[in-house]
C-alpha positions as CSV (number, residue, x, y, z in Angstrom):
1,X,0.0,0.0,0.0
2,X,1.6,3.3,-1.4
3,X,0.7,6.4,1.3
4,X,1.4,9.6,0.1
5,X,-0.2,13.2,1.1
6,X,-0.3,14.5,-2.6
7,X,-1.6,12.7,-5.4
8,X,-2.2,13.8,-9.0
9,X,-5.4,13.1,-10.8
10,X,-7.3,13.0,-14.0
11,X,-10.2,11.2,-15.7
12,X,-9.4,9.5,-18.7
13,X,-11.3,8.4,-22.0
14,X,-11.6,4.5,-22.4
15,X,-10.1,3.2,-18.4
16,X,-10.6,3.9,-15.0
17,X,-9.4,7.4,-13.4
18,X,-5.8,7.5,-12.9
19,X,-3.9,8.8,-10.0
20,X,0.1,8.5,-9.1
21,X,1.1,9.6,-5.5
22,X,4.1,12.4,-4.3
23,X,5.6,13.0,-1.5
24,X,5.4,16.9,-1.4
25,X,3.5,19.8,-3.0
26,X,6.7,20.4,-5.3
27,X,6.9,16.8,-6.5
28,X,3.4,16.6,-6.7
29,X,3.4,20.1,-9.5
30,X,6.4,19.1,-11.3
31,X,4.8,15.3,-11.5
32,X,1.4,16.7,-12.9
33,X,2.9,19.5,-15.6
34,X,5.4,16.6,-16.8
35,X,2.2,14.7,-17.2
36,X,0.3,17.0,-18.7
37,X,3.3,17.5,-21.5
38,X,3.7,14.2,-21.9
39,X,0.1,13.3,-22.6
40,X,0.0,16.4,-24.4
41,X,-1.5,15.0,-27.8
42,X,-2.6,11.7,-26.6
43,X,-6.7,11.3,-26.8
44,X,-6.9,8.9,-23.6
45,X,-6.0,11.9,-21.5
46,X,-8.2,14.8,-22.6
47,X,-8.8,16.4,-19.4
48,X,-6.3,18.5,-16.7
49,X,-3.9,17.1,-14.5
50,X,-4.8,18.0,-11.0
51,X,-2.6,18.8,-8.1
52,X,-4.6,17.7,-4.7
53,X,-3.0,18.9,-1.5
54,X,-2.6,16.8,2.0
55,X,-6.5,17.8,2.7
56,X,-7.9,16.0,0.0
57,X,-8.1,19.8,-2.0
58,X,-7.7,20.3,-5.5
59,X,-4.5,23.0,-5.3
60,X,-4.1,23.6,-9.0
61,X,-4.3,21.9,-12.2
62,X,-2.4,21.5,-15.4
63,X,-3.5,21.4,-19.2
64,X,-1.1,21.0,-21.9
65,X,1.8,22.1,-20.3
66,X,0.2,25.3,-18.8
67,X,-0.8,25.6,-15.1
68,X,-4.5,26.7,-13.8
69,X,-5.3,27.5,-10.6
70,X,-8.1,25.0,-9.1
71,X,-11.3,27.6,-9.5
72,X,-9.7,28.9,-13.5
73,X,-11.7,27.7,-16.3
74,X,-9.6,26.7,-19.2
């Protein structure tokens, strides 16, 4: 069992919602834009990348490369 205080999360088109864990806020940001560069082009992962903090809150998201705060539409 992986514990971990930060996770990063999206909602993908064809399987189940993905997550990976961090270990800090900083981790957990670079983890999510890296994602969201990576997956840049790819159709399974149309949606943001988000960021959720040690209380279970979304912090920010990423889209594409480019960083959103929680409540920003995109």
């Amino acid at each position: 069992m992986i514990l971990s205080a930060y996770t990063v999360e999206t909602s993908s088109n064809g399987f189940a919602p993905c997550w990976w864990p961090a270990t800090s806020m900083k981790n957990a940001i670079a983890l999510a834009k890296s994602l969201s560069e990576q997956f840049r082009d790819d159709k399974r992962y149309p949606n943001s990348f988000w960021v959720i903090g040690s209380q279970d809150k979304p912090a920010c998201k990423f889209f594409r490369g480019e960083r959103y705060e929680a409540n920003q539409p995109i």
